[in-house]
C-alpha positions in Angstrom: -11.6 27.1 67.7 -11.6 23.4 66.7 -9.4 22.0 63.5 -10.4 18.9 62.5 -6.9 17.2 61.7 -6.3 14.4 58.8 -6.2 11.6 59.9 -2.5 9.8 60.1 -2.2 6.4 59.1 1.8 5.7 59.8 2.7 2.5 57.8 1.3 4.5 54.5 3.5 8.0 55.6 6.4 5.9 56.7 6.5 4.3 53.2 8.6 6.8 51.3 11.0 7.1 54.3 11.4 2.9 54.7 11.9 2.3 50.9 14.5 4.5 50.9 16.5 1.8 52.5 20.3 4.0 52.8 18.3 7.0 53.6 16.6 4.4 56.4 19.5 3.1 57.5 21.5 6.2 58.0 18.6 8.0 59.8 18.8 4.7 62.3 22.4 5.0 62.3 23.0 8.6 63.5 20.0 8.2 65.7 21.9 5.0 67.5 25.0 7.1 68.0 22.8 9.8 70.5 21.6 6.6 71.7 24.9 5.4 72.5 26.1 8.7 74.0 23.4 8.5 76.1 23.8 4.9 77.8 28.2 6.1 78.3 26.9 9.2 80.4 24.2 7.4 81.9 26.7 5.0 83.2 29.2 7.4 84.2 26.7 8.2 86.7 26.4 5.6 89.9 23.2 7.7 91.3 22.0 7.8 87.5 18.7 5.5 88.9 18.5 7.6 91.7 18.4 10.8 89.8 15.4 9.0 87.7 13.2 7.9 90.4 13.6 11.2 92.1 13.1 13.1 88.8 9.5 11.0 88.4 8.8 12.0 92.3 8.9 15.5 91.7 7.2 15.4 88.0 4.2 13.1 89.6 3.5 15.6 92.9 3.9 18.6 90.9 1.3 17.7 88.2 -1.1 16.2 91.2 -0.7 20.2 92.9 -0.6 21.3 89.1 -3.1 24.3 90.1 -1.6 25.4 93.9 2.0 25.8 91.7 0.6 28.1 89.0 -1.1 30.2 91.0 2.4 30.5 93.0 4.2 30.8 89.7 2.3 33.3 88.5 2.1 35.6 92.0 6.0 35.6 92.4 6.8 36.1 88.2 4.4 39.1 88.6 6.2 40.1 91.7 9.6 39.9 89.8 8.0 42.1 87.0 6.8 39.7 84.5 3.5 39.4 83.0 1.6 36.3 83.1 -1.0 35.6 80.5 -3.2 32.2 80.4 -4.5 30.4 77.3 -6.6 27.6 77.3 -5.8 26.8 73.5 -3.6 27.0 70.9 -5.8 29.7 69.3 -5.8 31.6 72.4 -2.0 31.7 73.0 -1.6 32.6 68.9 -4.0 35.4 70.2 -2.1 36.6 72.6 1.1 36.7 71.1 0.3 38.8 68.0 -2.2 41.0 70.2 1.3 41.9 72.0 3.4 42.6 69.0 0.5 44.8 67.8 0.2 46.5 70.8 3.8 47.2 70.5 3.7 47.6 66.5 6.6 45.2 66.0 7.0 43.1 62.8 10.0 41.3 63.1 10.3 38.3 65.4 13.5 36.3 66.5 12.6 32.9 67.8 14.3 30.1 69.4 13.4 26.5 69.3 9.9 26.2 70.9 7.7 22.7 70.6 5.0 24.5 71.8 4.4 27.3 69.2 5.0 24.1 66.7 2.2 22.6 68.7 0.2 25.9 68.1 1.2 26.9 64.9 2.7 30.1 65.9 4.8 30.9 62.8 1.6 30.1 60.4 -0.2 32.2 62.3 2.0 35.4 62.4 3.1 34.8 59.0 -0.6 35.0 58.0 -0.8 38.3 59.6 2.2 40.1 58.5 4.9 39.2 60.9 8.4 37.9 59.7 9.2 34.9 62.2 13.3 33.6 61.8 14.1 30.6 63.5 17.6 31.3 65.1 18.5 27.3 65.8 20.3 26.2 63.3 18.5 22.5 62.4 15.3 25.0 63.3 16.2 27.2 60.3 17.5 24.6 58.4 13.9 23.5 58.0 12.2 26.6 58.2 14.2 27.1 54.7 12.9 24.4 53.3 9.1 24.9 53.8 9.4 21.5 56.0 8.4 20.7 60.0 11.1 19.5 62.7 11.1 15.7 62.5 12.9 15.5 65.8 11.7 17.5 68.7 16.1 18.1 69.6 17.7 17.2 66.4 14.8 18.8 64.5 17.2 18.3 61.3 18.4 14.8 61.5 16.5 13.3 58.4 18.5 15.9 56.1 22.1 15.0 54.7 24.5 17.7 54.9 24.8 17.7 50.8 21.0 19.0 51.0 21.5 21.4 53.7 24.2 22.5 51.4 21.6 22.9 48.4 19.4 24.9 50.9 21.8 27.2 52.0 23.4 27.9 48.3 19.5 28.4 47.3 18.9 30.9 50.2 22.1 31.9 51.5 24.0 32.5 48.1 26.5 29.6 49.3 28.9 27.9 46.6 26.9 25.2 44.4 27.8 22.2 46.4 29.2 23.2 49.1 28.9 20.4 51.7 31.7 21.1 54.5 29.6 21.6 58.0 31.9 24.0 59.1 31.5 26.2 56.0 27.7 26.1 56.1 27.6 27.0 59.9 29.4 30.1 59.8 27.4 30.9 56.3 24.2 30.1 58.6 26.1 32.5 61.4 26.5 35.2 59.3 22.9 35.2 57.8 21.2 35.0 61.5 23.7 37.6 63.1 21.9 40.3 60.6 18.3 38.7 61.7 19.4 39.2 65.7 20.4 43.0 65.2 16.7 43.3 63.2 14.9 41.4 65.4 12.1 43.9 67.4 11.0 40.6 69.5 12.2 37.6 70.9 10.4 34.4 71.3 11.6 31.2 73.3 10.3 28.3 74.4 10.7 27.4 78.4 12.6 23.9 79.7 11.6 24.4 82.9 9.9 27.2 85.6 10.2 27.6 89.0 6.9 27.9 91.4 8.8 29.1 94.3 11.0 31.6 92.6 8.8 32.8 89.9 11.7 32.4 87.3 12.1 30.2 84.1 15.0 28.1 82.9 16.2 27.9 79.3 18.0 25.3 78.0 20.2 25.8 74.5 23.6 24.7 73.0 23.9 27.5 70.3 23.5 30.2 72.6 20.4 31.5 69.8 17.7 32.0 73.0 20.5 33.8 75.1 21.6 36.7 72.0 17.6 36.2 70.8 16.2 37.7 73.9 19.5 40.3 75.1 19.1 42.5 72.2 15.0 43.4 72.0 13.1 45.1 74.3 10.4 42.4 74.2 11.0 38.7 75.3 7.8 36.8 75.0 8.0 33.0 76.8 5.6 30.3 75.9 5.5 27.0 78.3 3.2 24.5 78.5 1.3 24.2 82.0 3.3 21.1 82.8 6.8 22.6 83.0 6.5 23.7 86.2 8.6 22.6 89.0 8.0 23.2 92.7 11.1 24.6 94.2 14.7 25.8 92.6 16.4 23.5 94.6 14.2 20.4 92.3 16.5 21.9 89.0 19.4 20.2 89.4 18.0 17.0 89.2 16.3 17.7 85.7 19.6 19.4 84.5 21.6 16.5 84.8 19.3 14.2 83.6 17.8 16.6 80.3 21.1 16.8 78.3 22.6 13.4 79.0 19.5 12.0 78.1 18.9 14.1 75.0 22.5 14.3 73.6 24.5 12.5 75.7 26.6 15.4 76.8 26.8 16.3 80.8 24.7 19.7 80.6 23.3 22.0 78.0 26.1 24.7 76.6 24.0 27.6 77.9 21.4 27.1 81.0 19.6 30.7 81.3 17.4 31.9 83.5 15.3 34.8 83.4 13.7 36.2 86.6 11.9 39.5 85.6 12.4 42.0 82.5 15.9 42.5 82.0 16.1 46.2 82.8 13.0 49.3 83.7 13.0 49.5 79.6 12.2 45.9 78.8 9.0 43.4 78.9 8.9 39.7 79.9 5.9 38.3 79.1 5.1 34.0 80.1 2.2 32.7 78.5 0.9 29.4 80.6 -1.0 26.7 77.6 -3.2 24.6 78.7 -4.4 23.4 74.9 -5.6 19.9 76.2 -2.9 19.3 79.1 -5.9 19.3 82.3 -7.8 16.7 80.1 -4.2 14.3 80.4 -4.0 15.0 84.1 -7.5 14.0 84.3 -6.8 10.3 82.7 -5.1 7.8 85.9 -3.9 6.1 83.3 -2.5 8.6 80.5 -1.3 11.2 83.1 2.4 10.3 83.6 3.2 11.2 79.7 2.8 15.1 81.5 6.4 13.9 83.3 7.9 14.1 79.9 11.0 16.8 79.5 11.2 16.7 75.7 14.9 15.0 75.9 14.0 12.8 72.5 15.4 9.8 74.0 12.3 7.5 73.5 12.9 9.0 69.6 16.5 7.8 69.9 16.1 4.3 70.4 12.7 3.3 69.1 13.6 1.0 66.3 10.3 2.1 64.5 10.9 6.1 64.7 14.6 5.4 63.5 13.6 3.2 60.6 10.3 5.5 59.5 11.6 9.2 60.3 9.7 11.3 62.5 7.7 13.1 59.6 5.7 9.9 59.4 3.8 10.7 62.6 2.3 14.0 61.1 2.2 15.2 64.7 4.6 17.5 66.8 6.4 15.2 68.8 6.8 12.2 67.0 8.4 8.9 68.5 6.8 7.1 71.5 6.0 10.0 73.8 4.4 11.7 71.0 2.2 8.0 70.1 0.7 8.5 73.7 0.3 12.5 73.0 -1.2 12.2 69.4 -4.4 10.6 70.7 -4.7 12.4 74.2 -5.1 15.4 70.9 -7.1 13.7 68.5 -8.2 10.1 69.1 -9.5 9.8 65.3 -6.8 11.7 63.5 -3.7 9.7 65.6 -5.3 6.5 66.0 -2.2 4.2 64.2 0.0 6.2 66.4 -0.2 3.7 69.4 0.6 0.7 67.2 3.9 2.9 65.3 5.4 0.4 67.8 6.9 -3.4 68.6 6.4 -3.1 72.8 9.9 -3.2 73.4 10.2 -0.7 76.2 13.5 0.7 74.8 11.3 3.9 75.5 10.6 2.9 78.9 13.9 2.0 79.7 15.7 5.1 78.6 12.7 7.8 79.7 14.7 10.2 82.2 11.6 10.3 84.0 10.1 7.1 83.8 7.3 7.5 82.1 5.9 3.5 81.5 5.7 4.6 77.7 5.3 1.1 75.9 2.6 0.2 78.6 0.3 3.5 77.9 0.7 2.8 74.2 -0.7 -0.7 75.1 -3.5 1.1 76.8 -4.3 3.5 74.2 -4.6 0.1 71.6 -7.5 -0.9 74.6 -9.0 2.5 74.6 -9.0 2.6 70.3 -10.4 -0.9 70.1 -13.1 0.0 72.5 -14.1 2.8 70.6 -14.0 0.8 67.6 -11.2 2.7 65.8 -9.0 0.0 65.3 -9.0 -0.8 61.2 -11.4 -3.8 60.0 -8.8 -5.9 59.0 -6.9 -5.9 62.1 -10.3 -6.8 64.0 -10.6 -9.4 61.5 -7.4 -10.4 61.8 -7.2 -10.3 66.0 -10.5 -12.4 66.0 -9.4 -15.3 63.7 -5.9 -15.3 65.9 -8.3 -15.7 68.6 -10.7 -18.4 67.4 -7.0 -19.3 66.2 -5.6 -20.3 69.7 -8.6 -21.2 71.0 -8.4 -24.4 68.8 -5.1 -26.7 69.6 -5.9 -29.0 66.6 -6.4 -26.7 64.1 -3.5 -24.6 65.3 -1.1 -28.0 65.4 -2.4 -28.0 61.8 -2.0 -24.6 60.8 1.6 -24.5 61.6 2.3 -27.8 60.0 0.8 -26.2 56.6 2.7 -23.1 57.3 6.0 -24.6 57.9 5.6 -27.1 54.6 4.7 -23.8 52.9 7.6 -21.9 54.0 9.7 -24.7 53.1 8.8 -25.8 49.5 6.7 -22.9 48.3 9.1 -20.2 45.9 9.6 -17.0 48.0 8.3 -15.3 45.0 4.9 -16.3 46.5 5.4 -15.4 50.8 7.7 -12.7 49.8 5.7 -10.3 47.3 3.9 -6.5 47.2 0.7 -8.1 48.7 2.6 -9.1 51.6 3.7 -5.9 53.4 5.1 -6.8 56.1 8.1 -8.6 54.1 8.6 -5.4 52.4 12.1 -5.4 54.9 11.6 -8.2 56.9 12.8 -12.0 56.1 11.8 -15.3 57.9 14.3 -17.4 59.4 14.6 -21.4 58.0 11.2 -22.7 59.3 12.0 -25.5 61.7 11.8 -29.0 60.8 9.2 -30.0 64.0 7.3 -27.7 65.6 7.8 -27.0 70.1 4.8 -29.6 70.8 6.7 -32.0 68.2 10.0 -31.5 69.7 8.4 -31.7 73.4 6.4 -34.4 73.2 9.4 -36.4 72.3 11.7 -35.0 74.2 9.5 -36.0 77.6 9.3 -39.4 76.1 13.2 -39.8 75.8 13.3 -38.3 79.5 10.7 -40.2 80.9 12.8 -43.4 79.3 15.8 -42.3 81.4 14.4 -41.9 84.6 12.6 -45.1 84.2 16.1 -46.8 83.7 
């Protein structure tokens, strides 16, 4: 089933978000402090570059033998007990998972954080058919409470203050009016999930990683919600994409020292679990493999390395367009720079201002625990949208008089002359207004009082004078 998706234009979605200049700046702020974490574990580490190239390595052979490592997934999970179902879609895999709680009449699911039922829309689906989904992470709940999406594919709560988590809670959770104490509200969020654990009939997770050679899959959490989510049903249903496989155990380590230093800057995850079979004789472990549009990325030479990505967040943590706009403004799963390259692999219409949600840093690049070349692919995809004549009219516009532009050294001499007087004597009432959006939170430096060809020309002059002496 194809859903034709709205299509996203950022700078209009990120408006709210950037006029909101202390909401803005606080969003940036806490964002920078992961970001900092990030860079003092990162240099704790001497091999730290090592453990990245060798991280890429294994990423970039697994996904070229992407088929020859499922099929030896799926024969040694079977052999440990599990059953392995396939879905080439998101409606398949929504498919399968309520054709499994029907089978086994169950209504009441548990689930810990998973971007790819997001990516699906699992708990729209179930919900629409009678199943009662909890989200058992906390940010996770947070915004299930409030009717909104995960802005942040780790911290899925970070654009929320903890005043409004406060109003949630006292709305839902019959806290004090007010209340704004973190420690408070956790144990009031403790005590209303501990009652959703013991009802739960199912458990749903996501998977950080799987093993080809083992069979076995890895989760990674800090609340310990997957670990209590999936020990007290009968029923643990996994969903992974196709790319999380790794080829042999002994790869893990890498990606475990690299995931939660990169993500939160701590040294590991609280709670690494793996699951190799059902638990017990009495108990089911399903894995459902997703394709939904990951062979058509390994198919692209140039797109194909954004299948490396771990879901850490740290391209979300430093972008300086994600912190300032808030991850809502990409209307798409993952937001940030990995999900830019992502968005359109999807839906080339729908995400087509994704790729330019960005200033070509390569913060991204820099920080990718797998080195994924994320500002060069969203330079590609602008190629790829301009050649399919997505890019909006007055950009083309724009892009061919910039052209013409520097194609022309008088009239460009003369252009910045006019600028520069303009800048200079005009009131800023008239560069600095409504119509101009990009000074919405931007200012201009002093224009200069020569321009480089000025300052050159006479500057060779007085050196030509010297060495003429």
């Amino acid at each position: 089933m194809s859903i034709a998706l709205p299509i996203v234009d950022h700078p209009q979605a990120a408006k709210d978000f950037v006029n909101n200049v202390p909401r803005s700046h606080w969003h940036d702020d806490s964002l920078w402090f992961v970001r900092s974490k990030r860079d003092r574990q990162a240099q704790s580490l001497p091999e730290w570059e090592y453990l990245r190239e060798t991280a890429s390595a294994i990423k970039r052979h697994t996904i070229a033998n992407l088929a020859d490592y499922l099929q030896e997934f799926e024969a040694n999970a079977t052999r440990m007990g599990a059953v392995v179902h396939w879905a080439a879609d998101a409606a398949e895999h929504n498919e399968i998972v309520l054709g499994l709680l029907r089978r086994n009449e169950t209504h009441r699911i548990i689930k810990s954080k998973s971007m790819l039922t997001e990516e699906c829309g699992l708990n729209e689906y179930l919900i629409e058919n009678g199943i009662d989904v909890v989200d058992t992470d906390l940010g996770e709940r947070i915004v299930q409470l409030r009717g909104e999406t995960p802005s942040h594919i780790v911290l899925p709560a970070i654009h929320i203050k903890k005043e409004e988590v406060g109003e949630t809670f006292h709305q839902h959770l019959g806290t004090r009016k007010g209340e704004a104490d973190p420690q408070v509200l956790t144990e009031a969020a403790r005590g209303h999930l501990r009652g959703k654990f013991l009802d739960g009939e199912v458990g749903i997770t996501g998977v950080n990683f799987a093993i080809a050679e083992t069979g076995g899959i890895v989760v990674c959490t800090n609340e310990g919600n997957a670990d209590l989510g999936v020990s007290l049903p009968r029923i643990h249903i996994a969903c992974m994409g196709i790319e999380k496989l790794l080829p042999r155990f002994e790869n893990l380590a890498v990606f475990t020292r690299l995931l939660a230093r990169s993500a939160t800057g701590q040294p590991i995850t609280s709670y690494t679990s793996h699951f190799h079979g059902p638990r017990d004789a009495d108990s089911e472990l399903h894995i459902v493999l997703v394709d939904n549009g990951r062979t058509r990325i390994r198919d692209s030479d140039t797109f194909r390395d954004s299948l490396n990505c771990i879901r850490c967040g740290a391209c979300m943590n430093t972008c300086p367009v994600y912190r300032r706009s808030g991850g809502h403004s990409y209307r798409a799963t993952v937001p940030g720079p990995i999900g830019s390259v992502l968005g359109p692999s999807k839906d080339m219409k729908a995400h087509k201002s994704l790729p330019y949600a960005c200033s070509l840093c390569g913060s991204c690049t820099d920080v990718c625990p797998v080195k994924i070349p994320l500002h060069h692919q969203l330079l590609a995809w602008r190629k790829v949208l301009v050649g399919q004549r997505l890019l909006a009219w007055n950009k083309r516009v724009g892009m061919k008089a910039a052209s013409w532009l520097f194609r022309h050294p008088r009239v460009f001499a003369a252009a910045g002359y006019s600028a520069r007087m303009a800048l200079r004597y005009l009131p800023k009432s008239l560069t600095h207004n409504r119509l101009n959006e990009w000074a919405i939170d931007r200012d201009l430096p002093d224009p200069p009082k020569q321009s480089f060809r000025a300052w050159y020309a006479q500057n060779r002059k007085n050196t030509q004078a010297e060495q003429s002496e």
